[in-house]
C-alpha positions in Angstrom: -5.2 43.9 -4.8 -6.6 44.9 -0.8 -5.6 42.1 1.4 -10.1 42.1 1.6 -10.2 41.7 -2.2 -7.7 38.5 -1.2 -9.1 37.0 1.5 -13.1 37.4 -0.7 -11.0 35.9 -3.9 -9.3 33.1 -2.5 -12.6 32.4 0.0 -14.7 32.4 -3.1 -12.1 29.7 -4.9 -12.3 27.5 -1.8 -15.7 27.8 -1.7 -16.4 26.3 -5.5 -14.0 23.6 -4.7 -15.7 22.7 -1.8 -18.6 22.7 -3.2 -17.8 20.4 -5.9 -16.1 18.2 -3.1 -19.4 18.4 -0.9 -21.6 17.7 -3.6 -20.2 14.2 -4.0 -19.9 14.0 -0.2 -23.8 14.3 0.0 -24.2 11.6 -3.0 -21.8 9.3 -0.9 -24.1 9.7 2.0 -26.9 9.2 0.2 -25.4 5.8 -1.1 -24.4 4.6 2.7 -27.5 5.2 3.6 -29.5 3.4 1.1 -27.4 0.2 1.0 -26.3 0.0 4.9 -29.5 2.3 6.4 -28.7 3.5 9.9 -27.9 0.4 12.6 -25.7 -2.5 13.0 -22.9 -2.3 10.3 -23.4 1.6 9.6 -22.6 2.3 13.6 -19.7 0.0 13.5 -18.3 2.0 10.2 -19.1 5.4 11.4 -17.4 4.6 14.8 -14.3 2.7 13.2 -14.2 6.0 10.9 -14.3 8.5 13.6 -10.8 7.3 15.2 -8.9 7.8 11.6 -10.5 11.0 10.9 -10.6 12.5 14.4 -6.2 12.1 14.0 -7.2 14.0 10.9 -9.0 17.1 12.1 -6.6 17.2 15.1 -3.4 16.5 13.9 -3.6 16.8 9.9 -6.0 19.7 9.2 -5.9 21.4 12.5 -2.7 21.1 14.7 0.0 20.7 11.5 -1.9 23.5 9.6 -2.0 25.9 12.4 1.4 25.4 13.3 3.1 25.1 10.2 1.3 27.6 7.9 2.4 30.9 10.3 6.0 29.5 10.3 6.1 28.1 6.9 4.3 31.5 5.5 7.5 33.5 7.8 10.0 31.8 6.5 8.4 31.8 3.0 7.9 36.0 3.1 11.4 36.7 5.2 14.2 34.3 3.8 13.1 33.4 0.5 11.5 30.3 -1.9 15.2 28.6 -1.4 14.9 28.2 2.2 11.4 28.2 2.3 11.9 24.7 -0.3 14.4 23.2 2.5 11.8 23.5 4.9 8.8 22.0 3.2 11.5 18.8 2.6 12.9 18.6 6.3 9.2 18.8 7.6 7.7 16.1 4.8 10.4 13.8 5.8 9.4 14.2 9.7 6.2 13.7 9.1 6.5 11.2 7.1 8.5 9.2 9.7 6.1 10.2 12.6 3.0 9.5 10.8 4.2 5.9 10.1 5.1 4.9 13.8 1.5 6.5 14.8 -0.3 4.2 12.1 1.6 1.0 12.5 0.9 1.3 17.0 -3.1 2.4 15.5 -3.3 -1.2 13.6 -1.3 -3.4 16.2 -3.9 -1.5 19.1 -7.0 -1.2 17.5 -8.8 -3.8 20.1 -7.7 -1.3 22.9 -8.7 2.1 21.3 -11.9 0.8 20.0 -12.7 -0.9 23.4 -11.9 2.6 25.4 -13.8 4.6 22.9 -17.1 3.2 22.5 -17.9 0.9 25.6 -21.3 0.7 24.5 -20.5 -1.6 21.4 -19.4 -4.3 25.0 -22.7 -5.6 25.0 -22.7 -6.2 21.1 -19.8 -8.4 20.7 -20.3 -9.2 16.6 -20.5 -5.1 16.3 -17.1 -5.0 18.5 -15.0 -7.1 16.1 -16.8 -5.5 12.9 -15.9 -1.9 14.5 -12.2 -3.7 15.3 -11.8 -4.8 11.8 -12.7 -1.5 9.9 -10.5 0.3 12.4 -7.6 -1.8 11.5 -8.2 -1.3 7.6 -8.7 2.4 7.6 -6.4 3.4 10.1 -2.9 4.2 7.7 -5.7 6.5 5.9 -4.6 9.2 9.0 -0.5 8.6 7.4 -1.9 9.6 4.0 -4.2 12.8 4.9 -1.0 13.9 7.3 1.0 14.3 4.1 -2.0 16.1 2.7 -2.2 18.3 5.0 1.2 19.7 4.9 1.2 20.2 1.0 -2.4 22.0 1.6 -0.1 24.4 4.1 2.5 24.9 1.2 0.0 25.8 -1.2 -2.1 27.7 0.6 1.0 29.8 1.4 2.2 30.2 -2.3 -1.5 31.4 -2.8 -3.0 28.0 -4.8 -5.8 26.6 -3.1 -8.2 25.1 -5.5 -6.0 22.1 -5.8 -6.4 21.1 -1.8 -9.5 21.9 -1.8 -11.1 19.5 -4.3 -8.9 17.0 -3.3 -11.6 15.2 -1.1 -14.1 15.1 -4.0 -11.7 11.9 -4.7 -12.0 10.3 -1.3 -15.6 10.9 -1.8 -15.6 9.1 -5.6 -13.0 6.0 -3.9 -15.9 5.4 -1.5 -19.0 5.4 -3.8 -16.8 3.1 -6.6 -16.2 1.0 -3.3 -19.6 1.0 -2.0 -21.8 0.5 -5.2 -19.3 -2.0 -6.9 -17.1 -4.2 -4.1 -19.4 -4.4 -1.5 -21.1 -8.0 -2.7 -17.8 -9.3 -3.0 -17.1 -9.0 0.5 -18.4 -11.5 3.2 -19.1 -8.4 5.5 -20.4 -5.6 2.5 -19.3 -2.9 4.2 -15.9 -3.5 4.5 -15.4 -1.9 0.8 -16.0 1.1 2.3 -13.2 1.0 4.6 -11.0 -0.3 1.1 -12.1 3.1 0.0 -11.3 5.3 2.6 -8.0 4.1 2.1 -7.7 4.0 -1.3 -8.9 7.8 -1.6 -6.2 9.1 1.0 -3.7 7.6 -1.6 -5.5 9.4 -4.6 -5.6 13.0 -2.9 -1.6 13.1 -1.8 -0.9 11.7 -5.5 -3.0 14.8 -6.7 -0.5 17.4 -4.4 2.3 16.0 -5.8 2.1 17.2 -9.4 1.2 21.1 -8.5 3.9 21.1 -5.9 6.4 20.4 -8.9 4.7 23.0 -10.6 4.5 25.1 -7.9 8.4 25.1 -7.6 8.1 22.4 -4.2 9.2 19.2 -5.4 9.0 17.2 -2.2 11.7 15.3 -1.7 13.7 13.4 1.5 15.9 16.0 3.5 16.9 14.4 7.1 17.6 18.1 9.4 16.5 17.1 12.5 18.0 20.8 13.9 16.4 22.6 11.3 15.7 26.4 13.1 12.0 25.9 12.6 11.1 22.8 13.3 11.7 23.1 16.8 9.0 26.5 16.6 6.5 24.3 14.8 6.8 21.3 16.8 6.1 23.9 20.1 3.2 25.3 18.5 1.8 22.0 17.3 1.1 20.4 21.0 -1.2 23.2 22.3 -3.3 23.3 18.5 -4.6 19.5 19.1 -6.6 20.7 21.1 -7.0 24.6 20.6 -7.9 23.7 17.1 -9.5 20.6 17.5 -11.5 21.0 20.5 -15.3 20.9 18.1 -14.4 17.5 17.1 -13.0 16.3 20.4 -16.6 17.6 20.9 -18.2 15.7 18.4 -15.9 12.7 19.0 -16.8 12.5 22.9 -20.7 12.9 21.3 -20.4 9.5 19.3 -19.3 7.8 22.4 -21.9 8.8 24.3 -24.0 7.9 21.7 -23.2 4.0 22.0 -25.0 4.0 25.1 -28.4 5.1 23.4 -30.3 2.9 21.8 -28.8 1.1 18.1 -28.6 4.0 15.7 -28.0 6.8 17.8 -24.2 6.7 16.2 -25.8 6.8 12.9 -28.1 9.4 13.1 -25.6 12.0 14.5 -23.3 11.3 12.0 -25.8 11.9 9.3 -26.5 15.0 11.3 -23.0 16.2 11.4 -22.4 15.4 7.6 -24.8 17.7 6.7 -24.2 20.4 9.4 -20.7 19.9 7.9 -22.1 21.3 4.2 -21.9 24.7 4.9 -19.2 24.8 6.9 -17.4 22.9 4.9 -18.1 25.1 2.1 -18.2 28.8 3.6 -16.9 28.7 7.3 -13.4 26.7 6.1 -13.0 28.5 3.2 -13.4 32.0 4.8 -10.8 30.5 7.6 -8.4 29.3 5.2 -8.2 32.2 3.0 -7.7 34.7 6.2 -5.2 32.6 8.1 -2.1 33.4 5.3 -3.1 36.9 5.2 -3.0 37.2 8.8 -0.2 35.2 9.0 1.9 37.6 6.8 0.6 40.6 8.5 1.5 39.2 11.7 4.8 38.6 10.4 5.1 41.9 9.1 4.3 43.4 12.1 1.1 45.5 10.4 -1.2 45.2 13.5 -4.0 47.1 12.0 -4.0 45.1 8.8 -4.1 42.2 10.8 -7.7 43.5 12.6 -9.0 44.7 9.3 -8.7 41.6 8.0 -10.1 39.4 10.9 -12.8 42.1 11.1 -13.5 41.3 7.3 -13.3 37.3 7.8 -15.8 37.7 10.9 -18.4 40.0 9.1 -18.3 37.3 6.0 -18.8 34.4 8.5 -21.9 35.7 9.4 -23.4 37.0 6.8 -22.9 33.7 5.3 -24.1 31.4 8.5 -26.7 33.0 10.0 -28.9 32.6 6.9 -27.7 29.0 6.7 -29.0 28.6 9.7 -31.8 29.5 9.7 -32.2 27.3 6.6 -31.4 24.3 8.0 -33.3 25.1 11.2 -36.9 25.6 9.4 -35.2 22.4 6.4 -33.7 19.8 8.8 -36.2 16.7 8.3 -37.0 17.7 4.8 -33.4 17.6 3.9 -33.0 14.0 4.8 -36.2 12.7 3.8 -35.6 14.1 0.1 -31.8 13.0 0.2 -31.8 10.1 2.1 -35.2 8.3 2.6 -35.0 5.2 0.9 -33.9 1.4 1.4 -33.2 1.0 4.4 -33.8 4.6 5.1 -37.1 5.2 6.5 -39.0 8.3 7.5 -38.7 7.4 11.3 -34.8 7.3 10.7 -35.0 10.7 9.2 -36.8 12.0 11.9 -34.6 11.4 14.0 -31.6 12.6 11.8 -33.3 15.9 11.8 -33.4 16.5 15.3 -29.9 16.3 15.9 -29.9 18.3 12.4 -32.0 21.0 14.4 -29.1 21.1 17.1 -26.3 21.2 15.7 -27.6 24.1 13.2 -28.1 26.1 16.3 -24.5 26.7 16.8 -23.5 26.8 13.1 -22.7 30.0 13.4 -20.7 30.0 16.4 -18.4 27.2 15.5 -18.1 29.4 12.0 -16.6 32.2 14.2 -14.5 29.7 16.4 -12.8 28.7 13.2 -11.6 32.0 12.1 -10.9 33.2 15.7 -8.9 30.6 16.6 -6.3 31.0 13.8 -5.7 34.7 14.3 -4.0 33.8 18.2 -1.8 31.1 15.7 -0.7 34.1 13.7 0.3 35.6 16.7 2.0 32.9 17.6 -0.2 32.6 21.0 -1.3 28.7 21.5 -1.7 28.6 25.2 -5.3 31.0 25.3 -7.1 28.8 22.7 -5.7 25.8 24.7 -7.3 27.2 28.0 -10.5 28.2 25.9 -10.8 24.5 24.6 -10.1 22.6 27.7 -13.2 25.0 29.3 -15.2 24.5 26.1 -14.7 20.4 26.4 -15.6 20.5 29.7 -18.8 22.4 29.0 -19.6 19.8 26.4 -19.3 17.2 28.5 -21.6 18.2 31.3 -24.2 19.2 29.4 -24.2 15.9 27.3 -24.1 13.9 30.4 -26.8 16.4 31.8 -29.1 16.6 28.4 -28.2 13.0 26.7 -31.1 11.7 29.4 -33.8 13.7 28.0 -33.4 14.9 24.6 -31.6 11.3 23.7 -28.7 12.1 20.8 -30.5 15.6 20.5 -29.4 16.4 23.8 -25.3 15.6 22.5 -25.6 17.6 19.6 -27.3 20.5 21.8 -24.0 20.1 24.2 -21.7 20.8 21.1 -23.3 23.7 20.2 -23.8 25.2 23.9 -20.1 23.9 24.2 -19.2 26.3 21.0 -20.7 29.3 22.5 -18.6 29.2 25.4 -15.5 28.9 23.3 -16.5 31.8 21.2 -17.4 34.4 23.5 -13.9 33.5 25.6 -11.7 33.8 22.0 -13.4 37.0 21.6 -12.7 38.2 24.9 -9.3 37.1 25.3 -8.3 38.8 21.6 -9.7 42.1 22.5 -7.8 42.0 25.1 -4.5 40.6 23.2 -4.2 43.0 20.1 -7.4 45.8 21.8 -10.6 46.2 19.7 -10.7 45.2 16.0 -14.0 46.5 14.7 -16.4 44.7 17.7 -19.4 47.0 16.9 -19.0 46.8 13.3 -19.0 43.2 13.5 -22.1 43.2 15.6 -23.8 45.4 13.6 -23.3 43.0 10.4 -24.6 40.1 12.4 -27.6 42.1 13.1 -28.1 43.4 9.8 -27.7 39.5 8.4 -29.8 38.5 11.0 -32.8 41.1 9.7 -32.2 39.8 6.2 -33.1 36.4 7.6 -36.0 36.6 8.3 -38.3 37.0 6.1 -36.1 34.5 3.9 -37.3 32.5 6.9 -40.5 32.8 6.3 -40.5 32.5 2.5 -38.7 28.7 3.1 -41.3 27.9 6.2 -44.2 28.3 3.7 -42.2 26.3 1.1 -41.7 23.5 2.9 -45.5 22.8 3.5 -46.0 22.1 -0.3 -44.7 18.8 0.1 -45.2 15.8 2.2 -42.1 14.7 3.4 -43.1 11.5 4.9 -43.7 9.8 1.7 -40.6 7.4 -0.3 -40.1 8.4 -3.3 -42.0 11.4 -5.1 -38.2 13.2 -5.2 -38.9 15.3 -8.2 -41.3 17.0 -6.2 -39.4 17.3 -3.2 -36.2 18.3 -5.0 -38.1 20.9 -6.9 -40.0 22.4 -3.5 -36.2 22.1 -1.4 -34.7 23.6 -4.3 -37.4 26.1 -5.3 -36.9 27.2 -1.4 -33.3 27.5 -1.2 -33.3 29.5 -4.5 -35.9 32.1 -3.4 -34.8 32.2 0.5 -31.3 33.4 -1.1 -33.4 36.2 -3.2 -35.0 37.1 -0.7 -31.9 37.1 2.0 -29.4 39.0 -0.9 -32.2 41.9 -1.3 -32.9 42.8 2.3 -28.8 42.6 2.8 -28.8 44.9 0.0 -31.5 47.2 1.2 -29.8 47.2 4.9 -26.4 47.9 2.6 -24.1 45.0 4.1 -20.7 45.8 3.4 -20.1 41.9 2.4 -22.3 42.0 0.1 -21.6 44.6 -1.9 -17.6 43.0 -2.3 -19.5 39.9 -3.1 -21.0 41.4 -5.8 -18.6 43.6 -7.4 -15.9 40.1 -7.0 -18.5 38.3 -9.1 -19.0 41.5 -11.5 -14.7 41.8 -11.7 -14.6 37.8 -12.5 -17.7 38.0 -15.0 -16.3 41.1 -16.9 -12.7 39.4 -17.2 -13.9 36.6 -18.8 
C-alpha cells in the first residue's frame, strides 16, 4: 500500500474515532451549558480548565508527541521492536516522575498561577477562590493525559490509532456522569465537573494499557537515565512547547484577556473554540497524525521525495476538507448554538454572542489546519528552532492585535487576533520549508485550494438559503432546527462532493475509491 493510501486510511480511522469522541464532546457542552449557562461558575470552570489542558496541548499532545514520535518511530524502524520496547519503558518511567513533581508544585501554587493568569477574576473575589478550587482538583488531570500521550506516540508508530483516538469519548462520558448525577451533591454544583475531568484522565490511560500488551509494549518501570535517546528527545521537546503549541498559547493569552470584558466573555469563547475545535478535531488532527509517522519514516530513511509527496498529499486533504467547513460554519455560526445549546440558562442573547467569536475563529480554520501539518514535517526533520522563531512571531502578532481589536470587536476582536495570528505562522512555515527541503508541489497545492474553494460555493449558497427556513431565536422547536441544520449540512456536502468531482480533485477521487476498497472488503 502507497505511503498516500496510508496516510488517507489511517486519517479516515482517526477521523471516525474522533468523531465518535466529538460527538459526545458536543453533548457535554450542551449539558454545561444548560445546567451552569454562561457566567459566574462556568468562567471560573473554563478558566480553572484552561491551566490543566493548556500543559496538555503543550507538553502532552504537542511537545512529547513531536519530539518523541520522530525518535521513537527511528529507533522503532532502525534497531528493532526489542530496543524500541526499552525505550517506550525508560521514557514512561521519566515521564512518569517529571509529570508528578509538575502536578504536586501545580496544586501547592494554584493561588499564584490562577492570580497571574486571569487578573480580571481580582475584582470578583468569590469567582477567585471558586477558579482556585477547581484548579487545585483538576490539576494531576495534566500527570494522567502526559502518560496518554506517550502511549498515543507508541501506537501511532506501530500503526494503531483508533485506540488513542477514542480515548477522550471517555473524559467526555466522566464529565456528563459527573455533571448530570453529582452536581446536587456538592455545595458549589460545579465542582463535579472538575471530579470528572479527573476521573476521565484515569479512564483513558487505563484504556492504553491493555492494547499496548497487545501491541507487544507492556509498559513497565526501566530507570536509564543515559539512555542514547532520551537526551535527543529531551532537546527536541524544549523548542516544540511552543513551536507546536503556539495556537493555544494563542487561545490561552485570549481567555485572559477575556476576564477583563464584561462576565461571560470567558464563556462565550470557549463555546466558540469547542466548536471551532469539531472539525479540527476531527479532520485537521487526524490528517496531521496520520502524516507525521509517514514522514517521520521517510525522513529517517532519507527518501526526500517521499517525504514532499506525502506532505503535498496531507496539505491538499487539509484543504479540501477545511475550506468547505468553513465556509459552513461561517454562513451556520449562530444557528449552531441556538439549536445545540439554547436552553436553561442558555439564552438567544448568549448565543449571539457565542456565534460571533464562532464567526472568527472559523475564518482561520483553515490556516491553523495547515499549521498543524506543517509544523510536524520540520520535527521529522529534526529542525525545532524555525517553528520556534515562527511561533514566537505568530504570539507576538496575536497579542497586538488582541490588545489592538479586544476594544472594538469585544471577545470577537481575540478570536479575530488568533486567526490573523495563524496566518502569519502559516505563510512563514511555508516559506521557511521551501526553502529547507526546495519546492514540494506549491502550485499543485494551490491549485487544490482553489479548486475546493470553487466547490464551495455554491454549497455556500445552498446552506445560506437553508438557514432562513428557521427562526433561530426561538427555545425550543429543535426538531425543526435539527432537521433544517441537518438538512443543510447533508446537501451542502452534495453539493461540495459534485463540483470537486466535476473540477476532478485528486482528494477526492482517493476518498472515494478508499470508501469503495473498505465497502467491497467487507
Amino acid at each position: 500500500m502507497s505511503e498516500k493510501k496510508n496516510i488517507a486510511r489511517a486519517a479516515g480511522v482517526l477521523g471516525f474515532a474522533t468523531i465518535l469522541s466529538r460527538i459526545m464532546g458536543m453533548v457535554r457542552e450542551m449539558v454545561v451549558a444548560r445546567l451552569f449557562g454562561a457566567g459566574f461558575a462556568t468562567d471560573a470552570f473554563i478558566a480553572a480548565f484552561l491551566i490543566p489542558n493548556m500543559l496538555r496541548r503543550f507538553f502532552a499532545e504537542g511537545a512529547l508527541t513531536s519530539a518523541f514520535l520522530p525518535t521513537f518511530s527511528e529507533w522503532y524502524t532502525q534497531k528493532g521492536e526489542q530496543e524500541a520496547r526499552n525505550l517506550a519503558n525508560v521514557c514512561f518511567t521519566l515521564l512518569t516522575m517529571v509529570m508528578a513533581i509538575i502536578t504536586l508544585l501545580g496544586v501547592i501554587f494554584s493561588p499564584v498561577i490562577v492570580h497571574l493568569m486571569f487578573p480580571g477574576f481580582k475584582s470578583e473575589p468569590a469567582k477567585l477562590e471558586l477558579t482556585i478550587l477547581l484548579n487545585r482538583l483538576m490539576f494531576p488531570y495534566i500527570f494522567f493525559v502526559s502518560l496518554v500521550a506517550l502511549c498515543m506516540g507508541i501506537l501511532n508508530t506501530v500503526r494503531h490509532f483508533f485506540t488513542p483516538a477514542i480515548s477522550t469519548i471517555f473524559l467526555n462520558i466522566s464529565m456528563i456522569f459527573c455533571a448530570v448525577f453529582l452536581h446536587s451533591r456538592f455545595q458549589i454544583p460545579i465542582v463535579a465537573l472538575a471530579v470528572g475531568v479527573l476521573l476521565g484522565g484515569v479512564m483513558q490511560l487505563l484504556l492504553q494499557i491493555p492494547v499496548l500488551y497487545r501491541k507487544g509494549f507492556p509498559l513497565r518501570l526501566r530507570f536509564d537515565l543515559k539512555h542514547p535517546a532520551v537526551r535527543r528527545i529531551a532537546l527536541l521537546m524544549g523548542p516544540s512547547v511552543f513551536g507546536v503549541g503556539v495556537y493555544y498559547l494563542n487561545i490561552t493569552v485570549g481567555a485572559i484577556l477575556a476576564s477583563l470584558l464584561p462576565q461571560g466573555s470567558v464563556s462565550y469563547l470557549y463555546y466558540a473554540q469547542r466548536m471551532f475545535e469539531f472539525p479540527q478535531g476531527i479532520f485537521t488532527v487526524s490528517v496531521a497524525q496520520a502524516v507525521l509517522p509517514s514522514m517521520s519514516r521517510q525522513a529517517a530513511a532519507g527518501e526526500m521525495d517521499a517525504l514532499k509527496e506525502s506532505l503535498a498529499f496531507g496539505l491538499k486533504l487539509t484543504l479540501f476538507i477545511t475550506i468547505p467547513a468553513m465556509a459552513g460554519l461561517l454562513i451556520c455560526s449562530t444557528p449552531i448554538f441556538s439549536l445545540i445549546f439554547m436552553a436553561g440558562a442558555f439564552d438567544y442573547a448568549k448565543a449571539q454572542q457565542c456565534g460571533v467569536a464562532l464567526f472568527y475563529y472559523s475564518l482561520g480554520l483553515s490556516l491553523v489546519a495547515l499549521v498543524r501539518v506543517l509544523v510536524p514535517a520540520f520535527y521529522a526533520l529534526k529542525d525545532t528552532r524555525t517553528p520556534v522563531l515562527t511561533a514566537f512571531i505568530a504570539f507576538v502578532l496575536n497579542l497586538c492585535f488582541s490588545l489592538a481589536l479586544m476594544g472594538p470587536l469585544k471577545h470577537g476582536g481575540l478570536a479575530l487576533a488568533s486567526t490573523l495570528s495563524a496566518l502569519g505562522n502559516m505563510v512563514l512555515l511555508l516559506y521557511f520549508l521551501r526553502k529547507k527541503i526546495g519546492p514540494f508541489g506549491g502550485r499543485g497545492i494551490f491549485l487544490a485550494g482553489g479548486k475546493a474553494a470553487v466547490a464551495s460555493i455554491p454549497m455556500a449558497f445552498a446552506v445560506y438559503w437553508a438557514m432562513r427556513l428557521a427562526d433561530w431565536s426561538q427555545q425550543g422547536h429543535k426538531l425543526v432546527k435539527g432537521g433544517v441544520l441537518g438538512g443543510a449540512v447533508v446537501v451542502g456536502v452534495v453539493i461540495y462532493l459534485v463540483f470537486a468531482h466535476l473540477l476532478r480533485c485528486e482528494e477526492a477521487h482517493e476518498a472515494v475509491m478508499l470508501f469503495r476498497r473498505r465497502v467491497l472488503k467487507r
